[in-house]
VEXKEPA-501402 format. One line per field, with one value per residue (C-alpha): residue in one letter; residue number from 1; y, x, z. Coordinates in steps of 0.25 Angstrom, whole numbers, always signed. Each point is the difference from the previous one (the first is absolute). Layout:
BEGIN
resn a ...;
resi NUM ...;
yy Y ...;
xx X ...;
zz Z ...;
END
This chain:
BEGIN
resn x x x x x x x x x x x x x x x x x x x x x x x x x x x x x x x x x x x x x x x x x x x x x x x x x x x x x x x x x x x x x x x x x x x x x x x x x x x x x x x x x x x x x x x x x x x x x x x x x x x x x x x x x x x x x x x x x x x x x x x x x x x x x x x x x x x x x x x x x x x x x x x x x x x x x x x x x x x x x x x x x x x x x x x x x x x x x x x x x x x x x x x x x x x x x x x x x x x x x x x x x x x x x x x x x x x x x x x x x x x x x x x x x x x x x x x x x x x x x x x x x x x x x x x x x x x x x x x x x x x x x x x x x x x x x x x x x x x x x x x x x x x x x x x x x x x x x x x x x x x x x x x x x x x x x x x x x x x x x x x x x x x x x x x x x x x x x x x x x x x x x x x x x x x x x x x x x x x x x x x x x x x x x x x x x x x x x x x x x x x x x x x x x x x x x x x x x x x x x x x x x x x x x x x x x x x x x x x x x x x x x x x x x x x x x x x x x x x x x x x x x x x x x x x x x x x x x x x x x x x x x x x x x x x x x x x x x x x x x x x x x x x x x x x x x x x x x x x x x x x x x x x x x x x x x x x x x x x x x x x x x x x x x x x x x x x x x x x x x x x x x x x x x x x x x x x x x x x x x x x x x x x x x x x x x x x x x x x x x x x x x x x x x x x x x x x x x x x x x x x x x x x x x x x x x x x x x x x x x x x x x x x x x x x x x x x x x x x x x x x x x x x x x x x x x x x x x x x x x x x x x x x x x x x x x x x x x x x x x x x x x x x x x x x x x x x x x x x x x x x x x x x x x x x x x x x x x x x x x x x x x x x x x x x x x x x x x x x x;
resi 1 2 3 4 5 6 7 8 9 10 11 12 13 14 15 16 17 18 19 20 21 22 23 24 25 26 27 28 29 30 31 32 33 34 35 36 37 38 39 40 41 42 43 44 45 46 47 48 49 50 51 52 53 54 55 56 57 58 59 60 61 62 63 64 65 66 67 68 69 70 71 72 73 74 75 76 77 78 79 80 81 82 83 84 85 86 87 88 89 90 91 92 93 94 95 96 97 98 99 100 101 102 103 104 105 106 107 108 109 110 111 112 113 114 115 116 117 118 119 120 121 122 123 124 125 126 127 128 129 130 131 132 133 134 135 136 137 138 139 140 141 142 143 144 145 146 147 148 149 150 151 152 153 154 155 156 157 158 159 160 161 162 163 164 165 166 167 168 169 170 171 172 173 174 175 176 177 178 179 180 181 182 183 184 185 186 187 188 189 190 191 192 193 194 195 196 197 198 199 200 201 202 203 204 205 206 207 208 209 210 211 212 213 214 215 216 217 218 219 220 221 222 223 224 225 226 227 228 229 230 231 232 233 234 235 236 237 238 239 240 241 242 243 244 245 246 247 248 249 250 251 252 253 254 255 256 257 258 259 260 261 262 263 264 265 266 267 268 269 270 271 272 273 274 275 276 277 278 279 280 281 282 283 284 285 286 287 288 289 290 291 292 293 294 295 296 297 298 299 300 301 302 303 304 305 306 307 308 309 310 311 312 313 314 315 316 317 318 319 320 321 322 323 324 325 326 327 328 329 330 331 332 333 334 335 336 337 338 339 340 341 342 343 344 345 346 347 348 349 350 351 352 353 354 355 356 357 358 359 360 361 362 363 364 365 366 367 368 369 370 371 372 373 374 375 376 377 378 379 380 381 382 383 384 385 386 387 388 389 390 391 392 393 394 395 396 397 398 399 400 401 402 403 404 405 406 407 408 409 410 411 412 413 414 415 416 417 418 419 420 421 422 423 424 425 426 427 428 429 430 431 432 433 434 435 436 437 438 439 440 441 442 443 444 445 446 447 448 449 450 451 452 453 454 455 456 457 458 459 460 461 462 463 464 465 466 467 468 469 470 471 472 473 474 475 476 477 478 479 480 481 482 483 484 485 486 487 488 489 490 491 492 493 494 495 496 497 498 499 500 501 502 503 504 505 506 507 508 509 510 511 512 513 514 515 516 517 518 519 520 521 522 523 524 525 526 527 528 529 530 531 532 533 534 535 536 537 538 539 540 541 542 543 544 545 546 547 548 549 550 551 552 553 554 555 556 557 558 559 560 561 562 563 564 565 566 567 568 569 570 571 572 573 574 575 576 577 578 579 580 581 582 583 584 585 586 587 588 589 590 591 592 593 594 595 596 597 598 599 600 601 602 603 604 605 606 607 608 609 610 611 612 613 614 615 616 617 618 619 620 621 622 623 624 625 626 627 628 629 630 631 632 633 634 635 636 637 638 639 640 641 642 643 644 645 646 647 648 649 650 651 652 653 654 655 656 657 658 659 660 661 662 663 664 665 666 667 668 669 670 671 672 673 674 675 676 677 678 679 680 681 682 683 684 685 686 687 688 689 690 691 692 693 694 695 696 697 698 699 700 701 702 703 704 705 706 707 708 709 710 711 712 713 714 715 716 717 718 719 720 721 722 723 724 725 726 727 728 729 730 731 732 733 734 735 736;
yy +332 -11 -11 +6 -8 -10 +11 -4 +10 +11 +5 -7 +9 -4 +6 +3 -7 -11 +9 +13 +5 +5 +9 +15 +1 -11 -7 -8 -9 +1 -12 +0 -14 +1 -10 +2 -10 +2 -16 -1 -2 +9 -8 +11 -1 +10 -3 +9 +6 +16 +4 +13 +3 +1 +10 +6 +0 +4 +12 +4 +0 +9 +13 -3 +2 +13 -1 +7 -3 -12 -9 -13 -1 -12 -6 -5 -8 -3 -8 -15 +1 -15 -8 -12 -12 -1 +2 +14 +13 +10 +14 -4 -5 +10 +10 +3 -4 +6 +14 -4 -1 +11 +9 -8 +2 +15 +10 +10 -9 -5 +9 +0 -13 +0 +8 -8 -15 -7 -9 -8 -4 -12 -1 -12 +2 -10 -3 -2 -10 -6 -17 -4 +13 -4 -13 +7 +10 -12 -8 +14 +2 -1 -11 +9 +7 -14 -5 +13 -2 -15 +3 +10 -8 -8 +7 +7 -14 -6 +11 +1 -16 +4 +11 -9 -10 +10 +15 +6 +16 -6 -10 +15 +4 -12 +1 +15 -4 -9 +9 +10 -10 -4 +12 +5 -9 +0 +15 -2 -11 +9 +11 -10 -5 +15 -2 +16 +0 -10 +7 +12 -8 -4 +13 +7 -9 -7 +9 +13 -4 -10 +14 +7 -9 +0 +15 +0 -10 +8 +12 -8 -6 +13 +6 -12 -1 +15 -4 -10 +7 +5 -9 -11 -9 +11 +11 -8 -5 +14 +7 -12 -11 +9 +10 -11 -5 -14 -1 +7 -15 -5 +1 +3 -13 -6 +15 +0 -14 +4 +14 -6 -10 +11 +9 -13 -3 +16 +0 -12 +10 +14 +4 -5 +10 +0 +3 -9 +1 -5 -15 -1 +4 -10 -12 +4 -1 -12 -5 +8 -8 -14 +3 +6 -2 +11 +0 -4 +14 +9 +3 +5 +14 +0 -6 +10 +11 -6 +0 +14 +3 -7 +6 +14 -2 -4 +8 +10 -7 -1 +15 +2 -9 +6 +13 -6 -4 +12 +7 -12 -5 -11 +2 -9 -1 -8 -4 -7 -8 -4 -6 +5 +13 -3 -8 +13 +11 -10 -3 +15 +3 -9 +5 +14 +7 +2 +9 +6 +15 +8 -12 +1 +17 +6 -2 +15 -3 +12 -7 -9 -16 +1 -15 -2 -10 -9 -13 -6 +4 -1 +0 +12 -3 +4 -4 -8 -6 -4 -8 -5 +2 -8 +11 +9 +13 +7 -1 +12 +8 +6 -4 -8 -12 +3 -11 +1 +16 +1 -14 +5 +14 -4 -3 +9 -3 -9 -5 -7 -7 -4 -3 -1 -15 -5 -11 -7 +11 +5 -14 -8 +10 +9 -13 -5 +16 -2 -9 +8 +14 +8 +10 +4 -1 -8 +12 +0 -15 +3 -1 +9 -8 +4 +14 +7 +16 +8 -4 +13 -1 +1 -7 -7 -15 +0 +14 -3 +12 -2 +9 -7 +4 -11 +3 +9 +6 +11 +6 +13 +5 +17 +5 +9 -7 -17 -11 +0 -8 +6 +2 -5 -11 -12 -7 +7 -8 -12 -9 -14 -7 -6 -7 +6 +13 +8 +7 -3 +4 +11 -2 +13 +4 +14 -5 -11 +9 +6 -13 -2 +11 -2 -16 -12 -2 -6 +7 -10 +4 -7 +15 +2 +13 +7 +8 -8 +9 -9 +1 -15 -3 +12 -8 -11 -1 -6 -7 -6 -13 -2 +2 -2 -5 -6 -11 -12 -11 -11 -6 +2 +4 +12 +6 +4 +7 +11 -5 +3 -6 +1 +1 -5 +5 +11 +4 +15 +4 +0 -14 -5 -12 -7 +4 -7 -11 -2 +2 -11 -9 +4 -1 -13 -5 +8 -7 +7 -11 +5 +16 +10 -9 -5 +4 +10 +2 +10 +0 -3 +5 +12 -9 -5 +13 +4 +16 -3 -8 +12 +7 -7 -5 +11 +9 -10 -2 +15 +8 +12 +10 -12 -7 +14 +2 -15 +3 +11 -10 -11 +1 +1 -12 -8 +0 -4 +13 +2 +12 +10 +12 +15 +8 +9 -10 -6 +11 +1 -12 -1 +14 -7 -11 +10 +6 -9 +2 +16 -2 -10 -10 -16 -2 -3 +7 +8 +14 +1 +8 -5 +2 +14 +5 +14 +6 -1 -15 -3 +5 -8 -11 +3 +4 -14 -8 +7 -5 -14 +2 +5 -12 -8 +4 +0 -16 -4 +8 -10 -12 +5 +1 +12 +6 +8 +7 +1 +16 -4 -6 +12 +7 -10 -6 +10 +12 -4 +5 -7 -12 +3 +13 -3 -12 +9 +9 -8 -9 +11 +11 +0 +2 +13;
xx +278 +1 +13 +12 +13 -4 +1 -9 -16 +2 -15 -12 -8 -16 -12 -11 -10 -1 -6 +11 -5 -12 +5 +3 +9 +9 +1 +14 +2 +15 +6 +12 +4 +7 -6 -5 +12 +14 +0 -10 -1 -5 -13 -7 -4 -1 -15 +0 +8 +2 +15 +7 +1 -16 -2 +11 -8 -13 +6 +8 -12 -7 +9 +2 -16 +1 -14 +2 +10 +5 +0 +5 -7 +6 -9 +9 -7 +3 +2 -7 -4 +6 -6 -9 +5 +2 -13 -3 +7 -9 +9 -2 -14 -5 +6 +10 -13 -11 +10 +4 -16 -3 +11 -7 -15 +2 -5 +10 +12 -2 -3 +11 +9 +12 +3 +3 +5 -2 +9 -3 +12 +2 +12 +1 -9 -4 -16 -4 -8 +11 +0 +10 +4 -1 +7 +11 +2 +2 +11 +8 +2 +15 +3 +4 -12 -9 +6 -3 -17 +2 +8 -9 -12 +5 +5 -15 -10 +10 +0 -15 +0 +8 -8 -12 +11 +8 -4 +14 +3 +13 -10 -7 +13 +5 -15 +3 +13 -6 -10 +8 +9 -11 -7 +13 +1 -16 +0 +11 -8 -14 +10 +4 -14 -4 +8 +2 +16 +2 -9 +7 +14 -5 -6 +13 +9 -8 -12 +8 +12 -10 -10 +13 +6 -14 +0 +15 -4 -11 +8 +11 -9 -8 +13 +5 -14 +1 +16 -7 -8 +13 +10 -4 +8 +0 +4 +14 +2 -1 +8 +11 +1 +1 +11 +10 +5 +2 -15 -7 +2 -11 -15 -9 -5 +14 +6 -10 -1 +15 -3 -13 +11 +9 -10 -3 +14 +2 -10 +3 +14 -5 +13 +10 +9 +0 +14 +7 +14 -8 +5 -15 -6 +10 -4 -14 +0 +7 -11 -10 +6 -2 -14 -7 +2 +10 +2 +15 +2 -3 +11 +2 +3 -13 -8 +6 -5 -13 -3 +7 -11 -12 +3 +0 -13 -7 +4 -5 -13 -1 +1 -11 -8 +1 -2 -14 -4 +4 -10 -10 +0 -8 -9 +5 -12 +1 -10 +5 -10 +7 +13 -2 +3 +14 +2 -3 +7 +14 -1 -3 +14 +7 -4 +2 +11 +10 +9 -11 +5 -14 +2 +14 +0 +12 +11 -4 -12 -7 -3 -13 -3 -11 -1 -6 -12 +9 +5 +7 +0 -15 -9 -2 -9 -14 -9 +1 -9 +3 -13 +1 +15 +10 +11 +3 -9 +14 +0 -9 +8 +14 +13 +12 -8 -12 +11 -13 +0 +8 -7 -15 +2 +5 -16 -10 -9 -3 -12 -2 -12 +0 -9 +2 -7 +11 +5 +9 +9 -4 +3 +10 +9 +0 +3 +10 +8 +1 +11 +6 -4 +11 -8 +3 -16 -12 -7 +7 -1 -12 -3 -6 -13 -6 +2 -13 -5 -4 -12 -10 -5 +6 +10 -1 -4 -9 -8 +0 -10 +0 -4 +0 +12 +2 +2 +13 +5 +10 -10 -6 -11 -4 -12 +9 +8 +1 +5 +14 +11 +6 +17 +1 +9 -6 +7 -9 -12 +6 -1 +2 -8 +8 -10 +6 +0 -11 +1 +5 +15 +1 +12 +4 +9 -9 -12 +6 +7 -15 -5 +8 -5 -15 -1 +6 +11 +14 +14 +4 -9 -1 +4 +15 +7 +3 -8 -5 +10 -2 -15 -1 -12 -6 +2 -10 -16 -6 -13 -3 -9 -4 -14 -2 -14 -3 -6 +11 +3 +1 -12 -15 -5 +11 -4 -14 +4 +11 +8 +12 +11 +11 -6 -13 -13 +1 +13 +6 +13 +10 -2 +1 +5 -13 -1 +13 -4 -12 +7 +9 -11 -7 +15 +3 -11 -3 -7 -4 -12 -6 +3 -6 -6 +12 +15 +8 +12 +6 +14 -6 -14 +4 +1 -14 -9 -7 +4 +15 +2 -3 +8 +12 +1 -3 +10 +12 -5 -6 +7 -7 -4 -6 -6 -6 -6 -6 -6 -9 -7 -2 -14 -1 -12 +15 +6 -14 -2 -14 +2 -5 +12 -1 -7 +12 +11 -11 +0 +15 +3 -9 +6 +16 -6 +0 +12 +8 -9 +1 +15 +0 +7 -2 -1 +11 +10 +11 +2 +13 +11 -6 -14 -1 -12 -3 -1 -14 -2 +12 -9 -11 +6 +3 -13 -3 +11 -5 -14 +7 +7 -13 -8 +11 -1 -15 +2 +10 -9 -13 +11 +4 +15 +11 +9 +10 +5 +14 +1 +10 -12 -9 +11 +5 -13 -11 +5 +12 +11 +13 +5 +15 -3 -10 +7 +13 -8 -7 +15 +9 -11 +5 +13 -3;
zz +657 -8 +1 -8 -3 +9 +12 +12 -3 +13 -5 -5 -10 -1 -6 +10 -8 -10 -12 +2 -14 +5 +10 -5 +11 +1 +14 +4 +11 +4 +9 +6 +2 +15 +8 +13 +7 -4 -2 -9 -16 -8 -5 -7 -15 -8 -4 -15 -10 +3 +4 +3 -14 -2 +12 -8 -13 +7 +5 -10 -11 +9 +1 -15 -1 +8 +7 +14 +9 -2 +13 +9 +12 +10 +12 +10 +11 +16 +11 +3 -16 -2 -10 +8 -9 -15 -5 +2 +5 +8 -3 -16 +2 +10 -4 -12 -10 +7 -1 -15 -2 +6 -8 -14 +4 +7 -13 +5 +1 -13 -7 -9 -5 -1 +13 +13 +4 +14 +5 +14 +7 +9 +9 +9 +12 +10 +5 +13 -5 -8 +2 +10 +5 +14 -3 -7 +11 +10 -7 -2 +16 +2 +9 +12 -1 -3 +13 +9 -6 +4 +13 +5 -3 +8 +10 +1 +1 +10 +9 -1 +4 +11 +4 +2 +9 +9 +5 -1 -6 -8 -9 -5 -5 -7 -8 -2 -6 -9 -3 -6 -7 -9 -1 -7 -11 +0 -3 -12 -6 -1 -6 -10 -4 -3 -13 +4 +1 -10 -10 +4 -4 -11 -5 +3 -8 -10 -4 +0 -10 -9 -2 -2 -12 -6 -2 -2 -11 -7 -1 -7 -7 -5 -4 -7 -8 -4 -5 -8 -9 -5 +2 -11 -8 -12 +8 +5 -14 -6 +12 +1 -11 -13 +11 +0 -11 +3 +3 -12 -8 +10 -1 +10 +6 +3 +6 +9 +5 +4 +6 +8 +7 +2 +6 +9 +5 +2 +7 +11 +0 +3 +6 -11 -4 -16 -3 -7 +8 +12 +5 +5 -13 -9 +8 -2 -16 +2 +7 -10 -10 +6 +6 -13 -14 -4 -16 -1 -10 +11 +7 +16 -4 -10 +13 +9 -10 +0 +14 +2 -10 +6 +15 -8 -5 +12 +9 -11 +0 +14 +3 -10 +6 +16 -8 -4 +14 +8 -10 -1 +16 +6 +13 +11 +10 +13 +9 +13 +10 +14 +0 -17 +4 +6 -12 -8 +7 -1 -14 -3 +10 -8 -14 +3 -6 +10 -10 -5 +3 +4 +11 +5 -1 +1 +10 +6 +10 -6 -12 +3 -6 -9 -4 -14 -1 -11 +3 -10 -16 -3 +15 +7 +14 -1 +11 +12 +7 +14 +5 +14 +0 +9 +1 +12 +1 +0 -16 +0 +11 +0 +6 -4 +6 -14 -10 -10 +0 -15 -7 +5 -5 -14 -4 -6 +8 +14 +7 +12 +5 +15 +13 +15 +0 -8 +9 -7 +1 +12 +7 -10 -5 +12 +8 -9 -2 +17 -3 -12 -3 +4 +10 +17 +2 -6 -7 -12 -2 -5 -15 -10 -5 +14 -2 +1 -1 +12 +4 -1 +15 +14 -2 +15 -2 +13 -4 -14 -3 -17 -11 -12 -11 -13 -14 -2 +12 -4 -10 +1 -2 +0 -8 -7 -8 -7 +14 -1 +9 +11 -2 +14 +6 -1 +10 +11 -4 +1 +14 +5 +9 +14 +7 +15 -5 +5 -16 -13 -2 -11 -9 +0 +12 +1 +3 +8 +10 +2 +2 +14 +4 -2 +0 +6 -9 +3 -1 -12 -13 -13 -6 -2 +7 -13 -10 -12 -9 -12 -1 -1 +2 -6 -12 +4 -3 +12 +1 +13 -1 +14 +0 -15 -2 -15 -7 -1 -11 +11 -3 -7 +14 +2 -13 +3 +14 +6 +10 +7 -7 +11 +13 +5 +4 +9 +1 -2 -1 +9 +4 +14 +8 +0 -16 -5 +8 -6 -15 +4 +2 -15 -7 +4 -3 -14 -11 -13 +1 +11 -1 +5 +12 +4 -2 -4 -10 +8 -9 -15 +1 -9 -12 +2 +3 -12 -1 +7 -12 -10 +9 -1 -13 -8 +9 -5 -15 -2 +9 +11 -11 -11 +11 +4 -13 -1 +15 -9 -7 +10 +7 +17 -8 -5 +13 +8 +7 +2 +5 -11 -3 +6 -10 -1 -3 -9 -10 +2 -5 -12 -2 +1 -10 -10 +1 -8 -12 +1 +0 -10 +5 +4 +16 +8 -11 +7 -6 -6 -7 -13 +4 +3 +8 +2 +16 -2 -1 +9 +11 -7 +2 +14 +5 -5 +9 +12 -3 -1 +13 +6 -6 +5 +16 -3 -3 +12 +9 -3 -1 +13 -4 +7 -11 -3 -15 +0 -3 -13 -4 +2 -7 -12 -2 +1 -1 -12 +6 -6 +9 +0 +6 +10 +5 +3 +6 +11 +1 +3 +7 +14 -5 -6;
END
């Protein structure tokens, strides 16, 4: 945001590229200037000219064009994502514009102007790499515990000397002593360096409330810009200078050089009481009158009058104008990486409604909370997408313990793309929730980007007896009628991997109780006790990522062959011991130079395989059921499958493809009340969805990914089924 009235900037606003004109959709990079030490400057420079009110612009011109669904999608970024100098800053770099590009060169994204706008966001996270890291770690050690590193070191090479000197059992002790003195402060210095509970810190209070006032900013602003279009220096003069008397003598320019300072200093005043028995409101014409240049004939009543006026109109105005955007509403799209997706799920916490009243219910506990996906005046929440995400796997179960239940069911629609190898939550944050997370036992420590779906073998890790399953695991498939999702609980697909478990650990308490039984599983489980009565996580799309194989953008060389993108050569899910062990070794010491032969990115490979990203990017601009229509005119030839198609879901699709020109409408159009569409095509046009959703477990079967469709999205998306309805439905079923 750009500096006003000499008020400190709290966000930088950038365009992700030096020519923005060429882009159909515009791409934003949004800064927030918190710096990474509470004692440092703010030394950033905002490097061009866009501000707040050119987002503002950009997104109002396109609901006023009325092509589509009008649309702001927001990338929010990780942990260890720190810019390494001045120069260059690897999350705008490495990926804000490779995502912007993609949305501007993909033919189904941009198929129409004037329809969607991306902002990256940057809070202020740390780098492991980051200069002086280490330094700076050392000279923050408190004195006391300075002196206990120094004293134990001490302590330990002098009993050592000793030891060499004199054979007695007391000497062992004192080195044990300083040992442990040392270790101690050792240990809280390699927490330090992590940058993980600082980033965490940082996330938590400076990139949650910096997002929050940029969207708090743009509705204000978006309402204020639709206010504008009738608010003009005619419309006051017509509506208030020829009303009162002792005005009509002034022209137009001069009435309204006076009513814009009004406006101003009313505006710095929100609370004033106008009333002009007031004592407050007496001293504040007084001021008026010294502060701007008040024509001596108008009088304190006559100023009174006006400003009774002017509150009058405006509050008139500004009721028109929310009546505009509940009718006209923008898309608000999240997608979350890592510690992103904390970020996320609080600001969405925050900008919920808490008065809204499908959100309260009623005081009578029979009455259910049916929150509504608005957030403010002009968003509503459209897709999420949690890549990789850094918040406990409880945000998909039930309990008083799930504080993300009511902000994740407020969007349309969520995805979450995960795998086992992700070690950077499996070992960072799991570490780090030991000391925090609120939890009697260690299994529920664990976070929800290493959620992974049931393997489709014995699920003993010794006998692992595997018959293949990829592509889209909850669909079914009988020769006498289209595939169709299964209505079932998702929750028991869904397992963690814990490495001295002799199984995965489901997430539903059903199957889990059935575990003890048949497998070495302990007492304490990552499931809750309760049933799941919310349906939480049937809400979700999952695609597991494990074993995902593709061609990658790292380099020349990983574009000609498949690899595996998360693990390494020849592992299969679940991962042992030995297999983490090994990933360990390929993610410290990853570098996209010399991918696939060495390395792995086992917590950001997603944004670099070549299909995951046509996955995730159209999901969060298009939507399931657009995304499902562009997947019919994308070749297995586009997405590197050699494989050719079976002959049945070949003629399938050429079959889907011309369904749209039966039915006479553009791909990807919703059918709506002003659309109407006769049963006949309705069914066209589902027969068509299930082919996509065919073709689609047909793709992540050769791409070697585990899925599972939400059944809302079976239900909304392919077979039209209104939202509202379904939703409730799967919300409140075990109630019923």
């Amino acid at each position: 945001m750009s500096q006003e009235n000499g008020s400190p900037m709290e966000i930088l606003i950038e365009n992700l590229f030096d020519n923005p004109e060429q882009l159909v959709i515009p791409g934003y990079f949004v800064r927030s200037t918190a710096p990474a030490n509470v004692e440092d400057l703010t030394d950033l420079t905002d490097k061009d000219l866009p501000t707040i009110k050119d987002v503002v612009d950009c997104l109002y011109e396109n609901v006023l064009s009325g092509k589509g669904d009008p649309s702001l999608v927001i990338a929010i970024h990780g942990y260890n994502t720190g810019p390494v100098g001045q120069a260059h800053d690897g999350v705008k770099e490495g990926w804000y514009q490779p995502l912007c590009n993609f949305a501007n060169s993909d033919s189904f994204i941009r198929r129409e102007k004037n329809n969607s706008v991306f902002i990256g966001y940057r809070w202020p996270s740390e780098s492991l790499s980051q200069k002086n890291i280490r330094r700076d770690a050392f000279n923050a050690l408190p004195i006391l515990l300075r002196a206990l590193f120094f004293a134990g070191l001490g302590i330990t090479i002098l009993a050592i000397i000793l030891l060499f000197l004199f054979d007695q059992a007391g000497i062992g002790v004192l080195a044990l002593i300083g040992v442990i003195g040392a270790a101690i402060v050792l240990s809280l210095y390699l927490l330090r360096i992590t940058v993980y509970f600082r980033d965490s810190y940082r996330a938590t209070y400076f990139g949650v409330t910096d997002l929050v006032e940029v969207i708090r900013k743009l509705d204000q602003g978006l309402v204020e810009r639709r206010m504008q279009e009738t608010l003009t220096d005619e419309f006051f003069y017509d509506r208030i200078a020829q009303q009162i008397d002792a005005c009509r003598d002034y022209d137009s320019p001069t009435f309204s050089r006076l009513l814009t300072c009004i406006r101003r200093e009313l505006g710095r005043r929100q609370d004033l009481l106008i009333d002009a028995n007031d004592p407050r409101f007496k001293r504040f014409l007084t001021r008026l009158r010294l502060e701007i240049d008040v024509p001596k004939d108008i009088s304190n009543d006559t100023l009174t009058s006006i400003m009774q006026r002017l509150v009058v109109l405006q509050g008139l105005e500004y009721d028109r104008a929310e009546q505009f955007w509940r009718q006209n509403t923008i898309k608000l799209s999240l997608i979350g990486h890592s510690m992103g997706a904390h970020v996320t799920t609080q600001v969405i916490r925050i900008l919920s409604d808490v008065f809204d009243p499908s959100s309260v219910g009623a005081i009578e506990s029979s009455v259910e909370k049916l929150p509504s996906s608005r957030v403010g005046r002009v968003f509503c929440l459209g897709r999420l997408l949690l890549v990789s995400p850094d918040i406990p796997t409880l945000a998909i179960q039930s309990g008083r313990a799930n504080f993300l239940r009511s902000a994740l069911r407020r969007f349309e629609e969520a995805y979450l793309f995960s795998n086992e190898g992700d070690l950077a939550l499996r070992l960072a944050s799991t570490a780090a929730n030991y000391f925090s997370f609120p939890a009697r036992t260690r299994f529920h420590g664990y976070r929800l980007g290493n959620v992974t779906i049931k393997p489709w073998f014995d699920e003993s890790k010794r006998r692992r007896r595997r018959t293949e399953k990829y592509g889209i695991v909850n669909l079914e498939k009988k020769p006498d009628r289209p595939p169709y999702i299964l209505s079932d609980s998702l929750l028991k697909y869904l397992t963690l991997s814990v490495i001295n478990q002799g199984a995965n650990q489901s997430l539903d308490p059903t199957v889990q109780k059935q575990q003890r039984g048949e497998y070495k599983v302990a007492e304490e489980t990552v499931a809750p006790n309760e049933v799941d009565e919310e349906a939480i996580a049937d809400l979700f799309t999952y695609f597991d990522c494990t074993e995902y194989k593709d061609r990658a953008y790292y380099n020349a060389e990983s574009l000609k062959q498949d690899s595996y993108i998360m693990i390494l050569g020849g592992q299969r899910s679940p991962l042992t011991l030995f297999d983490y062990f090994r990933l360990f070794i390929a993610y410290a010491t990853f570098s996209p130079k010399h991918f696939p032969k060495k390395g792995r990115d086992v917590h950001g490979g997603y944004f670099w395989g070549q299909f995951s990203q046509v996955l995730m990017y159209r999901l969060a601009f298009l939507g399931f059921r657009s995304f499902l229509d562009s997947l019919l005119l994308t070749t297995p030839e586009a997405l590197n499958i050699a494989e050719p198609l079976p002959e049945d879901l070949k003629q399938r699709i050429a079959q889907a493809q011309e369904v749209n020109t039966a039915i006479g409408i553009p791909m990807g159009t919703i059918p709506k009340d002003d659309l109407p569409l006769s049963q006949q095509q309705i069914m066209m046009l589902q027969t068509k969805r299930q082919t996509a959703l065919d073709y689609l477990s047909w793709i992540c079967e050769k791409k070697q990914i585990q899925s599972l469709v939400a059944p809302e999205r079976y239900q909304v998306d392919v077979i039209g089924r209104d939202r509202e309805e379904v939703r409730e439905s799967f919300l409140l079923r075990t109630k019923r």
